[in-house]
C-alpha positions as CSV (number, residue, x, y, z in Angstrom):
1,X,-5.3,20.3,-5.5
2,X,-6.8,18.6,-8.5
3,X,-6.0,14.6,-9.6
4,X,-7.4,13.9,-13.1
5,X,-7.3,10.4,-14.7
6,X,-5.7,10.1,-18.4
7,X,-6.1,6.0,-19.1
8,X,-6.8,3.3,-17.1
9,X,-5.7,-0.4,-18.2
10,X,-6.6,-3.7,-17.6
11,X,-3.3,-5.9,-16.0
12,X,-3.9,-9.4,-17.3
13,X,-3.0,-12.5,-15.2
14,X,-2.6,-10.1,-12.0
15,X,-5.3,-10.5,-9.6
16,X,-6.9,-7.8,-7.3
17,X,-3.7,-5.3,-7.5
18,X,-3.0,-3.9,-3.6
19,X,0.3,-1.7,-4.1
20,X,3.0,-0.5,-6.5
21,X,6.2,1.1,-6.4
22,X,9.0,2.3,-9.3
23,X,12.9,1.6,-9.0
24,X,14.1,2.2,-12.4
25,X,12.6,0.9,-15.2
26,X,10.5,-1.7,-13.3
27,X,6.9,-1.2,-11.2
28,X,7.3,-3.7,-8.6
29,X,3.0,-4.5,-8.2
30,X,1.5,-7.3,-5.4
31,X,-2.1,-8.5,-5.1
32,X,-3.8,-9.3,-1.8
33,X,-4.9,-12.9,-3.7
34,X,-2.0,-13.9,-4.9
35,X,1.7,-15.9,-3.9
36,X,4.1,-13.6,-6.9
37,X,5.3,-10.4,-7.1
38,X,4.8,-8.7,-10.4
39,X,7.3,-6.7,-12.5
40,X,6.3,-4.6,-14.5
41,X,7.5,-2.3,-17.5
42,X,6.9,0.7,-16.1
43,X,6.5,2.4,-19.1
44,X,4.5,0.4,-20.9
45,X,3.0,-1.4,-18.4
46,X,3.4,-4.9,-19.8
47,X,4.0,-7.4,-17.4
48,X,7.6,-9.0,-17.6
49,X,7.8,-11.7,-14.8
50,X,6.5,-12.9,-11.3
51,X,8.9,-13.9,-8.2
52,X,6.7,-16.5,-6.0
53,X,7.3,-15.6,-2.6
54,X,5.5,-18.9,-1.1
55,X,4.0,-22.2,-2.3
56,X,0.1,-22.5,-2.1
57,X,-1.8,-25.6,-3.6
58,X,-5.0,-22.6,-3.3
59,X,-4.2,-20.8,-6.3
60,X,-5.7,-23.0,-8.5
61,X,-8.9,-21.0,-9.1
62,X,-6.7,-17.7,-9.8
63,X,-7.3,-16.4,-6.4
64,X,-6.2,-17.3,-3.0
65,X,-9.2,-17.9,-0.8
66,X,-9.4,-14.8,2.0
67,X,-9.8,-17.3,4.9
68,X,-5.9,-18.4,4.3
69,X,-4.7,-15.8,2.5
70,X,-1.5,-13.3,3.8
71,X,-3.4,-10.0,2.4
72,X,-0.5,-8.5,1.5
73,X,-1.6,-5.1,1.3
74,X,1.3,-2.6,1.9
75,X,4.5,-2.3,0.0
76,X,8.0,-0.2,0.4
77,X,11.3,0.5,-1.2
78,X,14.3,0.3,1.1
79,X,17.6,-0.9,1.7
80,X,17.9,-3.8,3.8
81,X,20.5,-3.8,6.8
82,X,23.0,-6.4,4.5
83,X,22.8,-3.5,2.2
84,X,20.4,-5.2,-0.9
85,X,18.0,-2.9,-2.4
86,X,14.7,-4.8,-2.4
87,X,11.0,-4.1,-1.3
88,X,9.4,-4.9,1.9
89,X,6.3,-6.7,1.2
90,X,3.5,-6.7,4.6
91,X,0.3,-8.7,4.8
92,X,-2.3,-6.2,6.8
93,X,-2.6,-7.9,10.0
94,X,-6.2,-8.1,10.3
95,X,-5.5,-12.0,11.2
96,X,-3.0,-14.5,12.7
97,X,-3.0,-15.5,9.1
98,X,-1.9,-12.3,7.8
99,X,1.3,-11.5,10.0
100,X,3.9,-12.2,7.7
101,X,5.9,-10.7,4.9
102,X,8.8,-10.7,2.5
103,X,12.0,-8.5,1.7
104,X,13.0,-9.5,-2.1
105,X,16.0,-7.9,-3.7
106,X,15.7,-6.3,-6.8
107,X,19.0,-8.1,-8.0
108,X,17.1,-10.9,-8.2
109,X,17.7,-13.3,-5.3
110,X,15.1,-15.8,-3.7
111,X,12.7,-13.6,-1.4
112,X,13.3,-13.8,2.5
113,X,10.0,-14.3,5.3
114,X,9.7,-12.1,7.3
115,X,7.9,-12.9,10.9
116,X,5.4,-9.4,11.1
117,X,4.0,-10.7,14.5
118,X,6.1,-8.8,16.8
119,X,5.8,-5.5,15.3
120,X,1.8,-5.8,14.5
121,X,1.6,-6.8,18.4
122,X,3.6,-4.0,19.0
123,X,1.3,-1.6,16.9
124,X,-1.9,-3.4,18.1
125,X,-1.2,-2.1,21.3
126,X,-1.5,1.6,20.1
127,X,-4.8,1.3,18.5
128,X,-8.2,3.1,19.4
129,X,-10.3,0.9,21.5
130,X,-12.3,-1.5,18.9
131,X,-10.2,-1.2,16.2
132,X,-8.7,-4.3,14.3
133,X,-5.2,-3.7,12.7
134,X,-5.1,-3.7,8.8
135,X,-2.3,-2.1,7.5
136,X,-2.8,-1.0,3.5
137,X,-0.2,1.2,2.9
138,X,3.7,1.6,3.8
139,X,6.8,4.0,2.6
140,X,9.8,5.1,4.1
141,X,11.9,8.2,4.0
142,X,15.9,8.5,4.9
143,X,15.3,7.8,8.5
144,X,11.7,6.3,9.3
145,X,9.4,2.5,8.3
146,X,5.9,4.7,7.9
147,X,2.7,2.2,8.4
148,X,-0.8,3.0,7.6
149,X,-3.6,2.0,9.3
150,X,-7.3,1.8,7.7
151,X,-9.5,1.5,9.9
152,X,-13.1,1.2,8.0
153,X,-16.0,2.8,9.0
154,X,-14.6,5.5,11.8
155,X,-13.5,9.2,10.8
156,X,-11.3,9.0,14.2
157,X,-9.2,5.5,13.1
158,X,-6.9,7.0,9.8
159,X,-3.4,6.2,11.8
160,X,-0.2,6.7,11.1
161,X,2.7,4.7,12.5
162,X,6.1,6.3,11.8
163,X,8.9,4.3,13.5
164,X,12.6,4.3,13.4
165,X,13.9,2.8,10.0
166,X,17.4,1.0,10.7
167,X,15.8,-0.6,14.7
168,X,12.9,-1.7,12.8
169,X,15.0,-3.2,9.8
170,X,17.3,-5.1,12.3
171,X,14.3,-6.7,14.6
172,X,12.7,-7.9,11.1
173,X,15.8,-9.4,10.0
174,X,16.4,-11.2,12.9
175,X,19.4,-9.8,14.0
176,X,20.7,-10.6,17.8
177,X,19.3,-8.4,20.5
178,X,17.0,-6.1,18.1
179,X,13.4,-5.3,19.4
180,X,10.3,-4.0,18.1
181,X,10.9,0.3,18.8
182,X,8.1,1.9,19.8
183,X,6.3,3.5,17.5
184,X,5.2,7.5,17.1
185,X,1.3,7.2,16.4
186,X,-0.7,10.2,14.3
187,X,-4.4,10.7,13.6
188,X,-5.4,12.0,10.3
189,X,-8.8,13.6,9.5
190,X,-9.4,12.0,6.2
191,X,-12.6,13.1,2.9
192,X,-15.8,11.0,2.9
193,X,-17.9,10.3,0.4
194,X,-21.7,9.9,1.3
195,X,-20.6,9.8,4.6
196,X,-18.5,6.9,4.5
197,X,-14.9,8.1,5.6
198,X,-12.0,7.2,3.2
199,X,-9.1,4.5,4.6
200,X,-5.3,4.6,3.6
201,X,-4.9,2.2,0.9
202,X,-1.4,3.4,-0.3
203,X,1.8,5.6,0.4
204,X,5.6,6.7,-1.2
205,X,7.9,8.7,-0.2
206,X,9.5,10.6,-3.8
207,X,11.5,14.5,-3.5
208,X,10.7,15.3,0.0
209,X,7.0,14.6,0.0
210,X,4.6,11.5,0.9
211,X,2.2,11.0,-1.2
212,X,-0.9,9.1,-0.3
213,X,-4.0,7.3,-1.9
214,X,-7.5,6.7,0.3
215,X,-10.7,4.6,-1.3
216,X,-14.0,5.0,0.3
217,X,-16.0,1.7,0.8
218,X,-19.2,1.3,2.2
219,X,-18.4,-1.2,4.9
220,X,-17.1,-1.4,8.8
221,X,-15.4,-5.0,8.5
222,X,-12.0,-4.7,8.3
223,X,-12.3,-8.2,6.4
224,X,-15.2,-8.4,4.4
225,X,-15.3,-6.0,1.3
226,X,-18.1,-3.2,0.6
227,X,-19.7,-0.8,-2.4
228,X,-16.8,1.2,-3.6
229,X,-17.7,5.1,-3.4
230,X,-14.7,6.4,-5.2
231,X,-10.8,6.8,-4.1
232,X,-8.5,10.1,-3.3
233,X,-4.8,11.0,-3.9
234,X,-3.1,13.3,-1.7
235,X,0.1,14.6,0.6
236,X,0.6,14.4,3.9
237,X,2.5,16.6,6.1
238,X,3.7,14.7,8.7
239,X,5.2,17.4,11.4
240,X,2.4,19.2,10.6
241,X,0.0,16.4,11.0
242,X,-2.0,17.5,8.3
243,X,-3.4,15.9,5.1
244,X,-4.4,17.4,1.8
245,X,-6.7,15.4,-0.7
246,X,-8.4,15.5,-4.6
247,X,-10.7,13.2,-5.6
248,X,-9.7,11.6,-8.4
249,X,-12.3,11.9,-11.5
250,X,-12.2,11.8,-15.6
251,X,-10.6,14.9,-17.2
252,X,-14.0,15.6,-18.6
253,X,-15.5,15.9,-15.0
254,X,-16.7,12.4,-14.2
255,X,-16.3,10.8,-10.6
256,X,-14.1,8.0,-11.2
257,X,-15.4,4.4,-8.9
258,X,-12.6,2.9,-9.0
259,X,-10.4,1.0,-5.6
260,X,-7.8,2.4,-5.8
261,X,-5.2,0.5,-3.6
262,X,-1.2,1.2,-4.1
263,X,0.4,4.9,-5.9
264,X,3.6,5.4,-7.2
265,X,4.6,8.8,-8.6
266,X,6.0,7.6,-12.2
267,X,7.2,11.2,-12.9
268,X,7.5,15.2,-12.0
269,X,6.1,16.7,-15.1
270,X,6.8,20.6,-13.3
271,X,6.7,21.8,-9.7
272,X,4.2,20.7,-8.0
273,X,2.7,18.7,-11.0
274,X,2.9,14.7,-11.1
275,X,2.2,11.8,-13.7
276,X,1.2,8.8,-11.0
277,X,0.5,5.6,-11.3
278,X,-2.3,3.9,-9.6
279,X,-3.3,0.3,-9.3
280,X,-7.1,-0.5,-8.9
281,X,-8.7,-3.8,-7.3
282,X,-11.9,-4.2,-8.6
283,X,-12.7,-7.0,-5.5
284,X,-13.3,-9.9,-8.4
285,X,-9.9,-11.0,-8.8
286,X,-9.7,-7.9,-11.6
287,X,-6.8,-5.6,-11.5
288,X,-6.0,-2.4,-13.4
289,X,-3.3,0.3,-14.0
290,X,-4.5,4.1,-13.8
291,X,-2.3,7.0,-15.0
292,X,-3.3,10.2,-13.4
293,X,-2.2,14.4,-13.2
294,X,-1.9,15.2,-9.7
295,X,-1.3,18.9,-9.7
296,X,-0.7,20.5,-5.8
């Protein structure tokens, strides 16, 4: 498996970019200081609009501060149970602060809050001994909600929670009766990079396969940020429990040191060749867009 970079762009008036996904024309991109969601061209890569999903009076400086912020980290496509197409939007869960999240429907209308703090207790109660919940990365296929876990730091920590799609949809919507379902836990051995094992940072779900990114920090805070070693793209096999990674570098060779934090596959060139896009958070409030070859 190889993942070469062709461009990487600069995303103007988006701060520190944390996941990205495609429906249609439009790459739906959040950032982990930030109250909008931001559409953008997904050709081009202009921006075209923001939906605020809550008021802050702590975005004045361009960034809110990471004592109050949600962190929302991880972002998937789905249907939800009134049948609106929209994506789920999750803050990580690393604090009280950070249990909450939105569904917003593509068609436009206002974005609905979603109450994370069952399911994260739920979840919280699967995790190694030690080990704070911060969820970076979600997707879903036909049937399953699939949460990633980075746990910074530990090469034993990579999780993934898969649990039951339509159960999971009705508890988050509120509906009568619905409870958290219990969710299926695996433990992937994930690449380091100077010895500092790689974390989930993003996930989708496109033609039968989940893709996945990881970026290597040289930290073991779930909070506070570290050096950035360099990031991977890869696929997991679930029932086989098994994940396959490329670092991603220049075409001409270079490591690339970029944080990568959300992939979204914008096309299948051949079988088992990909044109993805990346977002990057450079951990300044800086944000860019990475085109890259993933061939399997």
């Amino acid at each position: 498996m190889t993942a070469a970079i062709l461009s990487e762009n600069n995303i103007p008036g988006l701060p520190s970019a944390s996941g990205v996904e495609i429906i249609g024309p439009v790459a739906y991109v959040i950032g982990d200081d930030s109250p909008y969601l931001y559409l953008l061209d997904a050709a081009t890569l202009a921006v075209l609009s923001r939906v605020p999903l809550f008021e802050t009076d702590a975005f004045g400086s361009g960034r809110i501060p990471k004592a109050t912020k949600p962190d929302l980290e991880a972002m998937a496509a789905l249907t939800w149970p009134d049948g609106r197409a929209g994506v789920l939007v999750l803050g990580s869960g690393s604090t009280p602060a950070r249990e909450v999240g939105w569904f917003v429907p593509v068609a436009g209308q206002a974005p609905q809050r979603v109450d994370l703090a069952p399911l994260y207790a739920q979840l919280r109660a699967h995790l190694p001994t030690g080990v704070v919940l911060n969820l970076e990365a979600a997707a879903t296929t036909e049937t399953e909600l699939l949460l990633f876990q980075r746990t910074v730091g530990r090469a034993d920590a990579a999780l993934l929670f898969a649990l039951p799609l339509a159960p999971v949809l009705h508890q988050l919507a509120g509906r009568a009766g619905a409870v958290v379902p219990v969710p299926h836990q695996l433990v992937f051995e994930l690449p380091s990079i100077d010895g500092c094992p790689a974390g989930f940072s993003g996930a989708t779900f496109v033609s039968g396969r989940l893709f996945v990114s990881a970026s290597v920090e040289n930290t073991t805070d779930a909070v506070l940020d570290g050096a950035v070693l360099g990031s991977f793209v890869g696929v997991v096999d679930v029932a086989g429990q098994k994940a396959t990674f490329a670092q991603l570098a220049w075409a001409d060779g270079r490591p690339y040191y970029g944080k990568v934090e959300g992939l979204a596959v914008r096309q299948q060139l051949t079988d088992g060749q990909f044109e993805l896009l990346l977002v990057t958070d450079d951990d300044a409030g800086g944000s860019t867009a990475v085109t890259a070859h993933l061939m399997l």
